[in-house]
N, CA, C and O atoms as a GROMACS GRO file, in nm:
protein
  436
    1UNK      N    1  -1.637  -1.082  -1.032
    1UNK     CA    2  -1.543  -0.975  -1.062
    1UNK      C    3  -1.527  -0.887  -0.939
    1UNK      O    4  -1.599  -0.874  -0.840
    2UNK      N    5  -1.430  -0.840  -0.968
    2UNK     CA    6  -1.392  -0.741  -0.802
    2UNK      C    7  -1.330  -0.644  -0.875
    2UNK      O    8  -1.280  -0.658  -0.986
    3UNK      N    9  -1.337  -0.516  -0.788
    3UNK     CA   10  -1.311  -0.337  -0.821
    3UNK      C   11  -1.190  -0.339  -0.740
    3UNK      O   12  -1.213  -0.343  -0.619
    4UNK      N   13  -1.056  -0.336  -0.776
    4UNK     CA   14  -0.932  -0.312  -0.680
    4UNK      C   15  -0.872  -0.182  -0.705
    4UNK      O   16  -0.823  -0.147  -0.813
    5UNK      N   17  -0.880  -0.098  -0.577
    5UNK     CA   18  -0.800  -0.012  -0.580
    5UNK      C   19  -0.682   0.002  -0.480
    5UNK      O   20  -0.687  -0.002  -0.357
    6UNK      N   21  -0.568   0.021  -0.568
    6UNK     CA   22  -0.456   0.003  -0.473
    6UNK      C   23  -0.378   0.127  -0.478
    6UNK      O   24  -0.352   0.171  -0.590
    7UNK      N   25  -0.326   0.203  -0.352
    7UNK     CA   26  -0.249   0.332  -0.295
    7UNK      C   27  -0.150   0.321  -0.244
    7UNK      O   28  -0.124   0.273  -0.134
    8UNK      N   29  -0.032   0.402  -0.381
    8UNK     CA   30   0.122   0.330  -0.378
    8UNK      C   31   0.199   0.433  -0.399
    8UNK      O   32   0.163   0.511  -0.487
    9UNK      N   33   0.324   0.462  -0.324
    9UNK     CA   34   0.404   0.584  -0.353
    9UNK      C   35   0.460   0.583  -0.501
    9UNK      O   36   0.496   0.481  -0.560
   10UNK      N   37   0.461   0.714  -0.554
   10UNK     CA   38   0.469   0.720  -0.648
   10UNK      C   39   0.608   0.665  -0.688
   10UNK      O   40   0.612   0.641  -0.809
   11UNK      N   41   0.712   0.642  -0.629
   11UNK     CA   42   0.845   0.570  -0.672
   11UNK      C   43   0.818   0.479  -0.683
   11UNK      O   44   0.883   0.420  -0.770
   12UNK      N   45   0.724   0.409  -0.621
   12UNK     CA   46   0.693   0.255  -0.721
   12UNK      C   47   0.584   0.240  -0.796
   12UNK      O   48   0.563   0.125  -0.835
   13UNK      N   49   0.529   0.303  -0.820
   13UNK     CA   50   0.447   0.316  -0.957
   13UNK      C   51   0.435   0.230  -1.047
   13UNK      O   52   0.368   0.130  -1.072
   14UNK      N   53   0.579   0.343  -1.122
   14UNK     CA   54   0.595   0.285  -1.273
   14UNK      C   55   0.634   0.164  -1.303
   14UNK      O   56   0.603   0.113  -1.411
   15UNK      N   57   0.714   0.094  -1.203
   15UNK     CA   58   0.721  -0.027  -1.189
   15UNK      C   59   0.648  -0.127  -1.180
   15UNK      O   60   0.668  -0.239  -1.226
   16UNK      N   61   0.543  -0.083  -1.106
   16UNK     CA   62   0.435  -0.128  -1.043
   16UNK      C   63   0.326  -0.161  -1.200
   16UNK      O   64   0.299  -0.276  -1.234
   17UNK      N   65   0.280  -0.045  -1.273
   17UNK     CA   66   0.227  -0.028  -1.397
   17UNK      C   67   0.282  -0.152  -1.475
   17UNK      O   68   0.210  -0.240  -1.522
   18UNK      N   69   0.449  -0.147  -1.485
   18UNK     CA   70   0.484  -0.208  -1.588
   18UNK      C   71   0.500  -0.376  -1.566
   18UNK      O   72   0.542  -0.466  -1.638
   19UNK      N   73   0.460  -0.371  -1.471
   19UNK     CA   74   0.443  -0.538  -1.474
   19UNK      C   75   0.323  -0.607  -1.442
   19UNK      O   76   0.311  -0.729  -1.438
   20UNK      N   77   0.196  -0.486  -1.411
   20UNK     CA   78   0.072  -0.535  -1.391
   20UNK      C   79   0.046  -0.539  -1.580
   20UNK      O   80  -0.021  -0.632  -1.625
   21UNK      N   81   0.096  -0.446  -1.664
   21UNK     CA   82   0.052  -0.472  -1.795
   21UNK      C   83   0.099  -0.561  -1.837
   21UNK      O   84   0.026  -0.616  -1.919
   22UNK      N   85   0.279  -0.654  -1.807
   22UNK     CA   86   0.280  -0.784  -1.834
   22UNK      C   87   0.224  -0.839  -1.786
   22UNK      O   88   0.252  -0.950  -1.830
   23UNK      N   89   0.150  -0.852  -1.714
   23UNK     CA   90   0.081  -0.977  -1.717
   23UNK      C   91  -0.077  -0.965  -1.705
   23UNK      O   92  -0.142  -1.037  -1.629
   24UNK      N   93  -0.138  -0.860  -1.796
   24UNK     CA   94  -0.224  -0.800  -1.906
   24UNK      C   95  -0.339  -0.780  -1.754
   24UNK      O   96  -0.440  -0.851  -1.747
   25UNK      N   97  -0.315  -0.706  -1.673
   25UNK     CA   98  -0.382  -0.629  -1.609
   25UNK      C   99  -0.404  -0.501  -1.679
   25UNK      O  100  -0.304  -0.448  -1.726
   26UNK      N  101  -0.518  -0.442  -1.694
   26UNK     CA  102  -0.567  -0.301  -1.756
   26UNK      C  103  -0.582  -0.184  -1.606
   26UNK      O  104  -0.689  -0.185  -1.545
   27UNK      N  105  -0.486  -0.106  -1.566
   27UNK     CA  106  -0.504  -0.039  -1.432
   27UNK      C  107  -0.542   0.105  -1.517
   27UNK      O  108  -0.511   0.126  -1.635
   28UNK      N  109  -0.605   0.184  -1.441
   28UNK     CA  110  -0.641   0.352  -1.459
   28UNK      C  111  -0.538   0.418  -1.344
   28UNK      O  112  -0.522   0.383  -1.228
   29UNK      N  113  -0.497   0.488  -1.393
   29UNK     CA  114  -0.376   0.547  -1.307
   29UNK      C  115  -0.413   0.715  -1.262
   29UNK      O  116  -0.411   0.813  -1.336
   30UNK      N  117  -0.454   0.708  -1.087
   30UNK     CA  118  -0.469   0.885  -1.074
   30UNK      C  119  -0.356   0.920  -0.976
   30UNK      O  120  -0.300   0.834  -0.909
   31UNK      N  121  -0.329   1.034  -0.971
   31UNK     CA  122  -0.258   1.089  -0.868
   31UNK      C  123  -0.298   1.148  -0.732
   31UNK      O  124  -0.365   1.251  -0.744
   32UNK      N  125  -0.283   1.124  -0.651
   32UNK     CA  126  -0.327   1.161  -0.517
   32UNK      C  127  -0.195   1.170  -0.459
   32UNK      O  128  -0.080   1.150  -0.496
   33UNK      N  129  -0.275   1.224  -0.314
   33UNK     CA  130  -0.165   1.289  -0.193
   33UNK      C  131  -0.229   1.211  -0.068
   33UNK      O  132  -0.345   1.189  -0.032
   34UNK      N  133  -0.122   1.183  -0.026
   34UNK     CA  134  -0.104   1.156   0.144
   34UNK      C  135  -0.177   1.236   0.282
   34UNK      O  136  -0.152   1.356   0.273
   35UNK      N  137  -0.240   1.212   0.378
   35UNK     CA  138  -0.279   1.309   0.465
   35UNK      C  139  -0.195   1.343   0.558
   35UNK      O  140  -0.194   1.460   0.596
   36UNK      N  141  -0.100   1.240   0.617
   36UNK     CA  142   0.019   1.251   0.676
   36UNK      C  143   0.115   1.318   0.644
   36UNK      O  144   0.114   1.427   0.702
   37UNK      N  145   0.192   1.304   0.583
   37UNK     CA  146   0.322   1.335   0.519
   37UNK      C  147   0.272   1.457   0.364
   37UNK      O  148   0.344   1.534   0.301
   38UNK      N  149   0.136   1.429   0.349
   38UNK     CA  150   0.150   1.522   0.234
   38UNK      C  151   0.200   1.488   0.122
   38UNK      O  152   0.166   1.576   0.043
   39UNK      N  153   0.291   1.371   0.045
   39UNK     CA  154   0.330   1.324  -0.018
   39UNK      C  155   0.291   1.291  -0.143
   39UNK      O  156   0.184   1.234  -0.129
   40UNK      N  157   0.329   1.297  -0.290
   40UNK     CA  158   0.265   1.218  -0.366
   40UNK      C  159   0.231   1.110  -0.356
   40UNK      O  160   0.283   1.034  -0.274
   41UNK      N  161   0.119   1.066  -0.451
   41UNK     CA  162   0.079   0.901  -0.422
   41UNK      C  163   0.048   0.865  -0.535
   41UNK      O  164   0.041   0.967  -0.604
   42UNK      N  165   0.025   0.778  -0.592
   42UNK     CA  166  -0.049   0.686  -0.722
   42UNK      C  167  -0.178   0.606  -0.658
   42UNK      O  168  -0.158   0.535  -0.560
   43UNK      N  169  -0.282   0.616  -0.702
   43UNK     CA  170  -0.413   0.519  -0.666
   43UNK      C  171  -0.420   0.481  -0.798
   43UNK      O  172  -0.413   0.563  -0.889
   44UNK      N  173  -0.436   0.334  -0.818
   44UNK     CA  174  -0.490   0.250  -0.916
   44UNK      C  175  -0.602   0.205  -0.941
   44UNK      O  176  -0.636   0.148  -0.838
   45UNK      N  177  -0.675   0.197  -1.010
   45UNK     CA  178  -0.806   0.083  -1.000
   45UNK      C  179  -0.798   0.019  -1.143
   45UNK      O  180  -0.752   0.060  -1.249
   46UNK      N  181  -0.870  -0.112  -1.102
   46UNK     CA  182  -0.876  -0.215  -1.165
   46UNK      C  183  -0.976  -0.332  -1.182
   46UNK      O  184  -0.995  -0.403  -1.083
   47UNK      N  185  -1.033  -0.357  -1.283
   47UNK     CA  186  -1.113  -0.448  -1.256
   47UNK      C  187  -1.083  -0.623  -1.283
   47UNK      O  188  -1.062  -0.669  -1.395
   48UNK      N  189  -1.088  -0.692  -1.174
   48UNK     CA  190  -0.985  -0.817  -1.180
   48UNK      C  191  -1.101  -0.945  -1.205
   48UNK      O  192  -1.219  -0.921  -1.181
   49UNK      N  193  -1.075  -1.024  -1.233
   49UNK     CA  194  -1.162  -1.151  -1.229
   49UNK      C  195  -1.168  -1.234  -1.094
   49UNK      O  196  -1.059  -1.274  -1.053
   50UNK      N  197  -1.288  -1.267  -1.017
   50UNK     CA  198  -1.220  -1.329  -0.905
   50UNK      C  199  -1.076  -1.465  -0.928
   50UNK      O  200  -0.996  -1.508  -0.846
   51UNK      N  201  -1.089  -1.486  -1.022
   51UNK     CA  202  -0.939  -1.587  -1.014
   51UNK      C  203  -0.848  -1.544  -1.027
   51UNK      O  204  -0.771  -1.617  -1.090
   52UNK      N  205  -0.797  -1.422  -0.987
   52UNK     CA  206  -0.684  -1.331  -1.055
   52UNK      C  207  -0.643  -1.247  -0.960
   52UNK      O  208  -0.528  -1.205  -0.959
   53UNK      N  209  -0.767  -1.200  -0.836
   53UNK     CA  210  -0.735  -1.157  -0.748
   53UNK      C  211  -0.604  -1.130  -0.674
   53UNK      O  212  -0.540  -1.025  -0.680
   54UNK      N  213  -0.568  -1.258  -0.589
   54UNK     CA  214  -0.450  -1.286  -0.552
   54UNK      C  215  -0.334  -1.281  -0.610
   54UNK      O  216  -0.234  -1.282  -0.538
   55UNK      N  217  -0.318  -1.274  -0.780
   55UNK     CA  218  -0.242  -1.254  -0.860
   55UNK      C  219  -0.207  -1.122  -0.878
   55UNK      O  220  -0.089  -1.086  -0.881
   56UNK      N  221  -0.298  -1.047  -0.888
   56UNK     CA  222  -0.265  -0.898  -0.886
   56UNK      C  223  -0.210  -0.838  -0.740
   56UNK      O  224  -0.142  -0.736  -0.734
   57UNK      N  225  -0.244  -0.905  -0.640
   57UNK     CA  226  -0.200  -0.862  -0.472
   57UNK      C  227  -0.074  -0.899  -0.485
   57UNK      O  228   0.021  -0.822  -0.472
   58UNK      N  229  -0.069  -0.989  -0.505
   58UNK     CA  230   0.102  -1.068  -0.508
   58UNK      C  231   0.222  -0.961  -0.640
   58UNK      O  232   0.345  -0.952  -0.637
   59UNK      N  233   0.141  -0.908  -0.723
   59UNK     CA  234   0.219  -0.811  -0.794
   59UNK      C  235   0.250  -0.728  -0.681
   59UNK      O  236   0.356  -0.729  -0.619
   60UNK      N  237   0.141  -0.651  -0.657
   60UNK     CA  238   0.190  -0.534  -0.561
   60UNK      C  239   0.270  -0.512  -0.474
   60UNK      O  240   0.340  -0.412  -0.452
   61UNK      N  241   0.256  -0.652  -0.398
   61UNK     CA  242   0.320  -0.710  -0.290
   61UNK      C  243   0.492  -0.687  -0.366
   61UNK      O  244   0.557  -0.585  -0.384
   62UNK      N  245   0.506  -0.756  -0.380
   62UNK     CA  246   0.624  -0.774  -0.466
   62UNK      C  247   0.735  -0.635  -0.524
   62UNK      O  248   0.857  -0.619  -0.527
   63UNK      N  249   0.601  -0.541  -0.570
   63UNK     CA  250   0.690  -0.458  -0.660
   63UNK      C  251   0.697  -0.302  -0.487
   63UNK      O  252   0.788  -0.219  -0.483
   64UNK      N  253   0.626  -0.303  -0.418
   64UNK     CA  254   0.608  -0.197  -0.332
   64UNK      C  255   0.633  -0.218  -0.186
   64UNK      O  256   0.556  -0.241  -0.092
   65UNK      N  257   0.787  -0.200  -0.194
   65UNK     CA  258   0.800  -0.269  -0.057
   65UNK      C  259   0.795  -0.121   0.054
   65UNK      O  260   0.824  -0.011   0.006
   66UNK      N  261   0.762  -0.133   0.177
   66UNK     CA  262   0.806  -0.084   0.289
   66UNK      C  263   0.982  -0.013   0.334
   66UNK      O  264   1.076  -0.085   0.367
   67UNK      N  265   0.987   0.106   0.325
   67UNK     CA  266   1.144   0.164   0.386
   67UNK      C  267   1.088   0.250   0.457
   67UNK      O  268   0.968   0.280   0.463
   68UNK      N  269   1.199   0.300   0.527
   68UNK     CA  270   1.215   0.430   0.650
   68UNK      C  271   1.283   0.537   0.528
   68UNK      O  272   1.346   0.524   0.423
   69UNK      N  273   1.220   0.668   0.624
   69UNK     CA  274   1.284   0.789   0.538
   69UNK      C  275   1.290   0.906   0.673
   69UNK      O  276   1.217   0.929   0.770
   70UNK      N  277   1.382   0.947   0.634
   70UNK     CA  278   1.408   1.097   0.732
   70UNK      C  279   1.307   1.217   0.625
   70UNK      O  280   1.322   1.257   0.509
   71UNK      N  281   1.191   1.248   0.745
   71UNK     CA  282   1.079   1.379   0.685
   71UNK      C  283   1.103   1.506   0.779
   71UNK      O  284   1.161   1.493   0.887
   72UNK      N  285   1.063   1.612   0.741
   72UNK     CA  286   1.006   1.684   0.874
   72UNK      C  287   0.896   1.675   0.863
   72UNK      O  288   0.822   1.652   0.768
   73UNK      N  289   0.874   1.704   1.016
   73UNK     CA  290   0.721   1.698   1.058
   73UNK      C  291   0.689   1.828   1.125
   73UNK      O  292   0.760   1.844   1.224
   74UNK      N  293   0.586   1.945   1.099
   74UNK     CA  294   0.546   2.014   1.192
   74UNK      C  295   0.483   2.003   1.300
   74UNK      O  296   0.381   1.939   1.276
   75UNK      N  297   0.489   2.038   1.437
   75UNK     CA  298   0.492   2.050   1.531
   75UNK      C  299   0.364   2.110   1.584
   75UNK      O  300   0.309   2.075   1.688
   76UNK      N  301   0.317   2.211   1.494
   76UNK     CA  302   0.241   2.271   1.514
   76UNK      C  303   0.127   2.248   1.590
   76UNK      O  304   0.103   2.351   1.654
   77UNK      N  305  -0.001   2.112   1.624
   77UNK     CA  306  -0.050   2.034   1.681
   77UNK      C  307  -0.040   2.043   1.784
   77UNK      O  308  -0.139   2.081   1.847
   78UNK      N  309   0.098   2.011   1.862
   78UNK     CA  310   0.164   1.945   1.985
   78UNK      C  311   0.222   2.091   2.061
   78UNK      O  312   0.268   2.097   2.175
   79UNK      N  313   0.208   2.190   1.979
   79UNK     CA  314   0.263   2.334   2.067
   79UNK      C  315   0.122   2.407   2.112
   79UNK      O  316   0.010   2.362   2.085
   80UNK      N  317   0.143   2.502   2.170
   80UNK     CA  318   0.017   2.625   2.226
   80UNK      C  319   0.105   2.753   2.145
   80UNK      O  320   0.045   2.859   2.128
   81UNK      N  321   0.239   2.742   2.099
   81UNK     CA  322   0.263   2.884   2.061
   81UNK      C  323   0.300   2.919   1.925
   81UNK      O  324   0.272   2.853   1.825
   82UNK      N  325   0.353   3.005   1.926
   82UNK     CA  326   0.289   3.079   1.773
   82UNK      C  327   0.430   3.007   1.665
   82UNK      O  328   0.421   2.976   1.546
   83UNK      N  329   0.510   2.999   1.724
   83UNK     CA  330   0.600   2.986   1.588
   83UNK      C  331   0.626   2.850   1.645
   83UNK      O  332   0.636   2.809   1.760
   84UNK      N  333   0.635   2.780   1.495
   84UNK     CA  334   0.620   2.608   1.493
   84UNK      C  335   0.797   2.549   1.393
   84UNK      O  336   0.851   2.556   1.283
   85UNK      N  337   0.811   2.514   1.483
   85UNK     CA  338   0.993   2.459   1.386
   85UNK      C  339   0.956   2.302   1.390
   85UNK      O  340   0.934   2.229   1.487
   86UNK      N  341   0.955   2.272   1.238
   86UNK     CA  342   0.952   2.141   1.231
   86UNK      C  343   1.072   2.055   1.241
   86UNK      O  344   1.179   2.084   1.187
   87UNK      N  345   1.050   1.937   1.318
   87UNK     CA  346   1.188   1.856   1.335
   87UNK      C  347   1.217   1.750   1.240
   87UNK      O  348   1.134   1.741   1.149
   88UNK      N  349   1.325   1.656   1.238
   88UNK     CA  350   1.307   1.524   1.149
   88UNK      C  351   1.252   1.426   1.231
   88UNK      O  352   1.281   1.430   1.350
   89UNK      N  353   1.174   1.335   1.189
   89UNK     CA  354   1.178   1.227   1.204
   89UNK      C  355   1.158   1.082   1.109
   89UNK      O  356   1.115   1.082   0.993
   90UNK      N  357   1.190   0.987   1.168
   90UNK     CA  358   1.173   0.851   1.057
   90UNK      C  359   1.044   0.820   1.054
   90UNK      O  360   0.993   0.798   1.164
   91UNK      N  361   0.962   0.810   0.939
   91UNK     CA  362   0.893   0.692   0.944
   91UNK      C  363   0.893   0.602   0.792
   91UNK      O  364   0.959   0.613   0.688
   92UNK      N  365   0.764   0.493   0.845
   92UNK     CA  366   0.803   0.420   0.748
   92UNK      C  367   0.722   0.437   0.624
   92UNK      O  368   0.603   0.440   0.654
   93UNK      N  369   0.752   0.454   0.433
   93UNK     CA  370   0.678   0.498   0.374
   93UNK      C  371   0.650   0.362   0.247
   93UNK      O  372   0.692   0.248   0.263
   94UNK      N  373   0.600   0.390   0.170
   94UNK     CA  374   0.590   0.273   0.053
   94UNK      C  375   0.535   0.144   0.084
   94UNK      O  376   0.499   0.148   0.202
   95UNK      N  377   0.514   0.042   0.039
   95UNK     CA  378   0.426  -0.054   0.059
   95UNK      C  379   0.312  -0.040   0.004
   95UNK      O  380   0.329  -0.003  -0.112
   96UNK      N  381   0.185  -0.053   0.035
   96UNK     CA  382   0.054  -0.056  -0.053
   96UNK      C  383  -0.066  -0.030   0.042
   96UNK      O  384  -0.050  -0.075   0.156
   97UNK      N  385  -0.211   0.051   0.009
   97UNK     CA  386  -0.306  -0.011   0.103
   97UNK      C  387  -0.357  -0.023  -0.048
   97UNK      O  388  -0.330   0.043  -0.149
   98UNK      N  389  -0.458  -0.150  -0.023
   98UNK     CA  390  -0.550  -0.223  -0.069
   98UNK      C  391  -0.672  -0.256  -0.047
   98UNK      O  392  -0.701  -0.316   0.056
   99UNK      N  393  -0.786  -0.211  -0.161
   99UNK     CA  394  -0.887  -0.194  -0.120
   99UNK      C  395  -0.946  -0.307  -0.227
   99UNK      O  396  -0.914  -0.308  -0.346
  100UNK      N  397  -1.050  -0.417  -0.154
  100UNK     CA  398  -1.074  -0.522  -0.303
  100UNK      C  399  -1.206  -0.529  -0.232
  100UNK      O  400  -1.234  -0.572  -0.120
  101UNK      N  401  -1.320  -0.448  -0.376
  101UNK     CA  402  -1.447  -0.458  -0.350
  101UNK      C  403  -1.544  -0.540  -0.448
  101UNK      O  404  -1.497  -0.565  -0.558
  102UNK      N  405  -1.674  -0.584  -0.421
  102UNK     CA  406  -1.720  -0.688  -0.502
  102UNK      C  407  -1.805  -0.569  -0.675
  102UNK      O  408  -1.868  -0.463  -0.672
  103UNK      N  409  -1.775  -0.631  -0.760
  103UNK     CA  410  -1.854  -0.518  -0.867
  103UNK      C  411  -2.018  -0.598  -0.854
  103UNK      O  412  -2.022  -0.720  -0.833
  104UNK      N  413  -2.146  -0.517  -0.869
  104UNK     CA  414  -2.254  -0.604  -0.882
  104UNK      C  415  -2.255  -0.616  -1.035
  104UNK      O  416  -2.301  -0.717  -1.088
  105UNK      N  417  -2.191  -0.483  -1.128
  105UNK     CA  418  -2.234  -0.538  -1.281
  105UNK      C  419  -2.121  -0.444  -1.323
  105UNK      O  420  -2.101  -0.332  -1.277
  106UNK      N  421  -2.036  -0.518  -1.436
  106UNK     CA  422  -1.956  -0.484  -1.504
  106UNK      C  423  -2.039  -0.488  -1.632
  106UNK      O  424  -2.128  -0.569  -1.658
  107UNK      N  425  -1.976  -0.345  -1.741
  107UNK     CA  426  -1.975  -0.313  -1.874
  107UNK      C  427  -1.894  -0.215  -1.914
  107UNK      O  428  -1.863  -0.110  -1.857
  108UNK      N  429  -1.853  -0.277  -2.054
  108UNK     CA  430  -1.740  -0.177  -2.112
  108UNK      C  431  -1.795  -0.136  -2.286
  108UNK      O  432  -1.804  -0.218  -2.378
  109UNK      N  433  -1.826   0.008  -2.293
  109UNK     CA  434  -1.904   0.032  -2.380
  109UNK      C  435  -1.781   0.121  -2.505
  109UNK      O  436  -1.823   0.163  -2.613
   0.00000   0.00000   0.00000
């Protein structure tokens, strides 16, 4: 068995939810934030069977793709002076990180 936790912008989420439960994945759903951007996030965890693994990656894969977005960014860092004007820039947001760890003992009481 393996402990998967996967960290997904929250626009793909619910999507994300609704097709890991078709195809009878049980996920715990928390909310978190970004350190970069500050952003909402969704973290999942899950406990998968090792034969299923790749099945659940390939969901994610699938439902959380990678785009560009116009943010501001403060400046603040990169200056020495007191007033900080944040500018736009692109980057790229959505997609998934994935974390797949081994469980030593599963129980569900």
């Amino acid at each position: 068995m393996k402990f998967i936790m996967a960290i997904v912008q929250d626009e793909d989420a619910i999507k994300l939810i609704d097709k890991l439960s078709e195809h009878r994945f049980m996920v715990t759903k928390m909310a978190s934030t970004g350190g970069f951007l500050r952003t909402g996030n969704t973290t999942l965890i899950c406990g998968v069977d090792d034969e299923r693994v790749e099945e659940f990656i390939s969901l994610v894969e699938s439902n959380c793709k990678s785009r560009k977005q116009i943010t501001s960014v403060n400046a603040s860092h990169l200056s020495t002076a007191d007033n900080y004007v944040p500018y736009p820039v692109e980057v790229a947001v959505g997609g998934a990180t994935i974390f797949v760890l081994d469980v030593a003992e599963f129980r569900r009481v």
